[in-house]
C-alpha positions as CSV (number, residue, x, y, z in Angstrom):
1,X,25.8,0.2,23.5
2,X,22.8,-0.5,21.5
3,X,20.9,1.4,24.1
4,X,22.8,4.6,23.7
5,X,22.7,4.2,19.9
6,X,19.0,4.5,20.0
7,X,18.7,7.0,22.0
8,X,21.0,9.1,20.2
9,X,19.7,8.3,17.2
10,X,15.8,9.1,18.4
11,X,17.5,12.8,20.0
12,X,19.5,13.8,16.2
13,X,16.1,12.7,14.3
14,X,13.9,14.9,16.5
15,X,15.8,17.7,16.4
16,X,15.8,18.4,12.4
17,X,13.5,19.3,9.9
18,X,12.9,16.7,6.2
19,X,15.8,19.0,4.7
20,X,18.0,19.3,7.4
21,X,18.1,15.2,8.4
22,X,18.4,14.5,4.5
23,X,21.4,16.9,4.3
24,X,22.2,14.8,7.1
25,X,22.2,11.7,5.8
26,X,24.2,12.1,2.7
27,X,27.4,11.5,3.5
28,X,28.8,14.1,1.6
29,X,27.4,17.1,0.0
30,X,30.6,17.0,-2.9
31,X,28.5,14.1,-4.3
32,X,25.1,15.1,-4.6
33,X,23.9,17.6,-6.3
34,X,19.8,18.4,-5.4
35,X,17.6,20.7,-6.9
36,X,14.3,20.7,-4.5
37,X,11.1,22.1,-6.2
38,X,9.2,21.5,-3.4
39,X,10.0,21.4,0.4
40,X,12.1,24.3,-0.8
41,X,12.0,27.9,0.8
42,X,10.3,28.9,-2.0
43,X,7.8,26.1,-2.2
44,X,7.6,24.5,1.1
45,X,4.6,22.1,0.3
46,X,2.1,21.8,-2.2
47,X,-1.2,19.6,-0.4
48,X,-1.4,16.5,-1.1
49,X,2.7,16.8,-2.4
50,X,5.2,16.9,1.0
51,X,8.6,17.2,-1.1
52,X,10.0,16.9,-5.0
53,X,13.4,16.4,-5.8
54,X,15.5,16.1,-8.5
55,X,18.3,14.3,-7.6
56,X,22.1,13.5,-9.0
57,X,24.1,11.6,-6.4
58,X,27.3,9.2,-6.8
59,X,29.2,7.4,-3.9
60,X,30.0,8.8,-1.3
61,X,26.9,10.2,-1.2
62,X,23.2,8.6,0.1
63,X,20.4,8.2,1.9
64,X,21.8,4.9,4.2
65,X,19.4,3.7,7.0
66,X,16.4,6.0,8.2
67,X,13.1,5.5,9.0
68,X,9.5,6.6,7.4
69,X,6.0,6.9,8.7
70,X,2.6,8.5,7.3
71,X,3.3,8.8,3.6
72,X,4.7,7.6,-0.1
73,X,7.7,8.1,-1.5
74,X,8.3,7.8,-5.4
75,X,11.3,7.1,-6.8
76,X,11.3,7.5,-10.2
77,X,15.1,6.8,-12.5
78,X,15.8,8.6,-15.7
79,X,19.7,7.4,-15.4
80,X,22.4,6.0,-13.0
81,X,20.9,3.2,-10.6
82,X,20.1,3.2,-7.0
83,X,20.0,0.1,-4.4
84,X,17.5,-0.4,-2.2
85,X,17.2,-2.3,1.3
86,X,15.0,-2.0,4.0
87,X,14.7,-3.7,7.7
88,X,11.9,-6.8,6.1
89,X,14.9,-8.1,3.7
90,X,13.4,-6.6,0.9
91,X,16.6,-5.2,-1.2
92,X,16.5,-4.6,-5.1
93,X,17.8,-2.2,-7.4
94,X,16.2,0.9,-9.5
95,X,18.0,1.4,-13.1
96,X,16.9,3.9,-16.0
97,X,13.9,4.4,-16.3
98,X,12.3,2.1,-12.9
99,X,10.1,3.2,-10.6
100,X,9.6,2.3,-6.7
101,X,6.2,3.4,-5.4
102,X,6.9,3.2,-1.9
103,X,4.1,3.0,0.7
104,X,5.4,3.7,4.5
105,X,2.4,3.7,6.0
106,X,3.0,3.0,9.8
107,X,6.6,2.3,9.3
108,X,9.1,1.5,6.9
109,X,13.3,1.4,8.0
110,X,15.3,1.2,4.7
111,X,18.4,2.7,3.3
112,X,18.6,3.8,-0.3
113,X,22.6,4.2,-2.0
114,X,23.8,4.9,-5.3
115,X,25.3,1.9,-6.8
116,X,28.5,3.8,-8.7
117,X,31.1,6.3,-7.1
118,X,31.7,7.6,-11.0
119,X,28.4,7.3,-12.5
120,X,25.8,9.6,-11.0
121,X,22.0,8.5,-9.9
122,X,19.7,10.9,-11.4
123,X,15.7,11.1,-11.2
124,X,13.1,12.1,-9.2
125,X,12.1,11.8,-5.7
126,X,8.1,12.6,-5.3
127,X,6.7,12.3,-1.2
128,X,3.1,12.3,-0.9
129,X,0.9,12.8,1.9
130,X,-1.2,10.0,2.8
131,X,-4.9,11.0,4.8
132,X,-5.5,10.1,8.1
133,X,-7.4,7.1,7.2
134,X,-4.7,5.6,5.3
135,X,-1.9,7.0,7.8
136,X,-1.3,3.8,9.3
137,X,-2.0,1.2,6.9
138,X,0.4,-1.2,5.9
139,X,4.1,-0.5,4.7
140,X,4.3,-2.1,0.9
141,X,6.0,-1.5,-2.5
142,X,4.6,-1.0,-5.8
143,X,7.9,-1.5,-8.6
144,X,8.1,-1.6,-12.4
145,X,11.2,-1.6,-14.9
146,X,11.0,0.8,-17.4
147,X,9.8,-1.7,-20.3
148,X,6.8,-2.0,-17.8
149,X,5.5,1.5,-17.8
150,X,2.4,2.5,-19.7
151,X,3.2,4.9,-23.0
152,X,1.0,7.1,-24.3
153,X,2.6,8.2,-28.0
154,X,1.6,10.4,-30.9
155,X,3.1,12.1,-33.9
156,X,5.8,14.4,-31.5
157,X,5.0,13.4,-28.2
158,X,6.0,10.6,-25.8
159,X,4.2,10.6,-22.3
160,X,5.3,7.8,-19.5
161,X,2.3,7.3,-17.6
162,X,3.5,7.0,-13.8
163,X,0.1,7.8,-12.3
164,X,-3.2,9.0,-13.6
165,X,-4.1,8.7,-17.2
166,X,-3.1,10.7,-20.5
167,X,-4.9,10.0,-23.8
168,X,-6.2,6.6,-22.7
169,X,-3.7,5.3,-20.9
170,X,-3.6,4.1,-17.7
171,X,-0.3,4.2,-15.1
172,X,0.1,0.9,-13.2
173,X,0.1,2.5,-9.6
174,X,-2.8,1.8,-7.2
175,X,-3.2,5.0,-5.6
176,X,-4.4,5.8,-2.4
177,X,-3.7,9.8,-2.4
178,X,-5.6,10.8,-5.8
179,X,-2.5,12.1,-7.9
180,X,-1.4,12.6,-11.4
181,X,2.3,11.9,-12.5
182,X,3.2,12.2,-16.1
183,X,7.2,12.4,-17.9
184,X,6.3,14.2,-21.0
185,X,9.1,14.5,-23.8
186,X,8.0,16.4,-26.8
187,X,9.6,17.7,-30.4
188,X,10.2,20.8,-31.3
189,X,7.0,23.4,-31.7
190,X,4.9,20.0,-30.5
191,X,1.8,21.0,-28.6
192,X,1.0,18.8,-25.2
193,X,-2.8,19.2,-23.8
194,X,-3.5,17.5,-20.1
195,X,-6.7,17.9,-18.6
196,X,-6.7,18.9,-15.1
197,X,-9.1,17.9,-12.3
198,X,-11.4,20.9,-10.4
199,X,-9.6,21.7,-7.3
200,X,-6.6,20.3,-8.0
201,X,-2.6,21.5,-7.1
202,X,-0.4,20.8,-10.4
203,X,2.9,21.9,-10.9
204,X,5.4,21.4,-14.1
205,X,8.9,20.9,-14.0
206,X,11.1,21.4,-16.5
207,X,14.4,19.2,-16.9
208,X,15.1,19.9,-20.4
209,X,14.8,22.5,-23.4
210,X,11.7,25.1,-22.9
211,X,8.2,25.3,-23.0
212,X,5.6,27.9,-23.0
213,X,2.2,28.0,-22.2
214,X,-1.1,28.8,-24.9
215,X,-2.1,32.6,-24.6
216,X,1.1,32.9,-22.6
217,X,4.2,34.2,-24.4
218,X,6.4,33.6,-21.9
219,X,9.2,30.8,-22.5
220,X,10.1,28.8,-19.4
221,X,13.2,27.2,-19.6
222,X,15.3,24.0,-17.9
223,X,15.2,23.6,-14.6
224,X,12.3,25.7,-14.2
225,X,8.9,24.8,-11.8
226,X,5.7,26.4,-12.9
227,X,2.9,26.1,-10.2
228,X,-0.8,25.8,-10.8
229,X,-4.0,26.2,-9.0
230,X,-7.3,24.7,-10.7
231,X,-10.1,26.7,-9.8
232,X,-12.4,24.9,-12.3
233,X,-11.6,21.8,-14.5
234,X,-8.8,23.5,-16.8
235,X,-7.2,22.3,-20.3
236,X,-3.1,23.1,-20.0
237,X,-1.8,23.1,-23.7
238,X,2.0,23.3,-23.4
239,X,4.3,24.2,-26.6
240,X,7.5,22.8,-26.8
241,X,10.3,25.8,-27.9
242,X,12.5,25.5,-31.4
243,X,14.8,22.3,-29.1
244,X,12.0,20.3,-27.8
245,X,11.1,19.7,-23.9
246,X,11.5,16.9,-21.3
247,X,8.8,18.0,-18.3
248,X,7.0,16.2,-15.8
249,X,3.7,17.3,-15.0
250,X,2.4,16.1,-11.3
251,X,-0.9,17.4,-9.8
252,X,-2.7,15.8,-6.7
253,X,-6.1,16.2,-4.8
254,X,-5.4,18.3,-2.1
255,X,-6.5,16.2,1.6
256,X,-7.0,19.6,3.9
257,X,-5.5,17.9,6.5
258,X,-3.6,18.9,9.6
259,X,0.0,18.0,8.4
260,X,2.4,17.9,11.4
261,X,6.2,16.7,9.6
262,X,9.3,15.9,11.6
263,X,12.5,14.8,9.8
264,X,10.6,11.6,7.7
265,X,7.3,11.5,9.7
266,X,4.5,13.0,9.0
267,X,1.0,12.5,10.6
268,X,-1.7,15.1,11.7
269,X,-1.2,15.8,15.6
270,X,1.5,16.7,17.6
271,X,0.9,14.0,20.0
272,X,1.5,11.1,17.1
273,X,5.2,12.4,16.4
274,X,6.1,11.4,20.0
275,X,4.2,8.3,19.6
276,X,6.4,7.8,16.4
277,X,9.9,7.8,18.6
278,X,9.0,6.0,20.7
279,X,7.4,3.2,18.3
280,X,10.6,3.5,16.9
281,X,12.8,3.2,19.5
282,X,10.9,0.4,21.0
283,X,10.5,-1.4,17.8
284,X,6.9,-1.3,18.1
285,X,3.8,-0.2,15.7
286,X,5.2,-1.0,12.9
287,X,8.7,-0.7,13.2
288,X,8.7,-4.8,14.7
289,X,12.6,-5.5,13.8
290,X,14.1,-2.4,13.5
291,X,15.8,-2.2,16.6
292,X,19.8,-3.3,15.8
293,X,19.1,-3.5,11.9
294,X,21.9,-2.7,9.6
295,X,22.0,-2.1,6.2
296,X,23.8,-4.0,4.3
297,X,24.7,-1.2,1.7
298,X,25.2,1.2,4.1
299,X,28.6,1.3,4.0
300,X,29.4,1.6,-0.1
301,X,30.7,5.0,0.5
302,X,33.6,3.5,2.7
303,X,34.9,1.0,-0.2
C-alpha cells in the first residue's frame, strides 16, 4: 500500500547519512563514477559549502525521486545532459555548459536522471547551506543555458561567472548564501588573480592540466582540491603549468550556524529533522503533493 511505502520510505531516509542515501539512490555504482571534494572523509564540510561533487554518470545510474529541505543545490554541466523533474510539474533538461540553481527551501521532491546510457553526464554538483532565516523560504529555480552565462575574457584567460563577480562581471544568480563560483580555463604559463573576501572559506578544484600558486612552487595537478582560509582580504594569483588549466574556484561567507544534516535535510536543531519526516510523510509544510508522486523519468534505467 501507499501507506507502507511511506513509511518505509520515511524509515530507509532516516537511517543514512547525504553519502550513504546518494550511494543509495544510484541505481548502480558500474555507472557513476564520483569524485567528492567535499562531504568527503577528508573534507566533510566547508561553512557555508554542505557537499561538492564532480560527477560522471550514464544510465543505469541516477538520482530518481528524493526529497530536499534547508538548502541549494547547483548543478552546473560541462558535458552529457541531465533531466530534471520535480513533484510541481516542473521538468526540463541541463546540456553543456547549463546551470540549475536550485533553491529547496522548505521542500522540494524531484528526481534528476542522466538522459544517455552511452554518453556520460559530467559536471558539478555544489550544495549550499542556507541560514536560518532563509531555511524555510520558498522552493524555486534559477536556470541559464550556457550562451546565457556571463564571461569574463582576456588575452589567455576565459572565466564563466556562475556567482560573484571577476574583473567586472557579474554572474546572473541572486544569492541568498553570499558565495563565489567561478570556471576558470587558462593557457599555458597564464596568470589568474581573484580577490578574496575577509573571512571567507575558498577552495580550488582542479579538473584539468596543473596549476601552481605565486611564492608557492608547488604544482597541483588534475583532480586536485586546494583549501583556503582568508584571514584578511587576500589576492590568489594562480599560474597555469606548460598545458594550461581548467579550475573552478568557489569560496562562500561562512553562516556559524548550528548545522544538523540527515540524508538531504539540513536545518539547525535536532527537533526540525523530525518535523522534516513527518512534513514529508504527511505532505505537509512544503511538501503539499508529494505524497503518491512519481517521476516520470524515474524509470530510464529500466528501458
Amino acid at each position: 500500500s501507499d501507506v507502507y511505502k511511506r513509511q518505509h520510505y520515511f524509515f530507509f531516509f532516516k537511517q543514512k547519512t547525504a553519502y550513504e542515501m546518494l550511494r543509495s539512490l544510484v541505481g548502480s555504482e558500474m555507472c557513476i563514477r564520483d569524485r567528492r571534494i567535499i562531504g568527503s572523509k577528508e573534507l566533510r564540510d566547508l561553512d557555508p559549502f554542505l557537499l561538492l561533487d564532480f560527477f560522471n554518470v550514464k544510465l543505469p545510474g541516477g538520482f530518481p525521486d528524493h526529497p530536499h529541505r534547508g538548502f541549494e543545490t547547483v548543478t552546473y554541466m560541462k558535458s552529457g545532459e541531465i533531466l530534471h523533474e520535480d513533484f510541481k510539474g516542473n521538468k526540463g533538461k541541463l546540456g553543456p555548459g547549463d546551470l540549475q540553481w536550485m533553491t529547496a527551501g522548505k521542500g522540494i521532491y524531484h528526481s534528476e536522471m542522466p538522459a544517455s546510457k552511452e554518453v556520460p553526464a559530467i559536471g558539478f554538483q555544489l550544495w549550499i547551506n542556507l541560514s536560518r532565516a532563509n531555511k524555510y523560504c520558498e522552493p524555486g529555480y534559477q536556470e541559464f543555458k550556457k550562451e546565457t552565462i556571463p564571461i569574463s575574457q582576456d588575452e589567455g584567460k576565459q572565466v564563466k561567472v556562475i556567482a560573484g563577480s571577476d574583473s567586472g562581471v557579474t554572474g546572473p544568480i541572486k544569492i541568498r548564501t553570499p558565495v563565489v563560483f567561478l570556471d576558470v580555463s587558462l593557457k599555458k604559463e597564464t596568470t589568474y588573480t581573484q580577490q578574496i573576501a575577509k573571512g571567507w572559506n575558498l577552495i580550488v578544484f582542479i579538473h584539468e592540466g596543473s596549476v601552481h600558486f605565486k611564492n608557492n612552487s608547488k604544482i597541483y595537478e588534475t583532480n586536485t582540491c586546494i583549501q583556503f582560509e582568508v584571514d584578511d582580504i587576500e589576492t590568489l594569483e594562480i599560474i597555469s603549468g606548460k598545458e594550461g588549466a581548467q579550475f573552478v574556484l568557489i569560496a562562500g561567507e561562512p553562516l556559524n550556524e548550528p548545522v544538523v544534516h540527515y540524508g538531504t535535510f539540513v536545518v539547525n536543531e535536532e527537533d526540525e529533522i523530525d518535523q522534516a519526516f513527518d512534513d514529508l510523510q504527511q505532505g505537509t509544510n512544503g511538501f503539499e503533493g508529494s505524497i503518491g508522486w512519481k517521476s516520470e523519468i524515474r524509470n530510464l534505467a529500466n528501458k
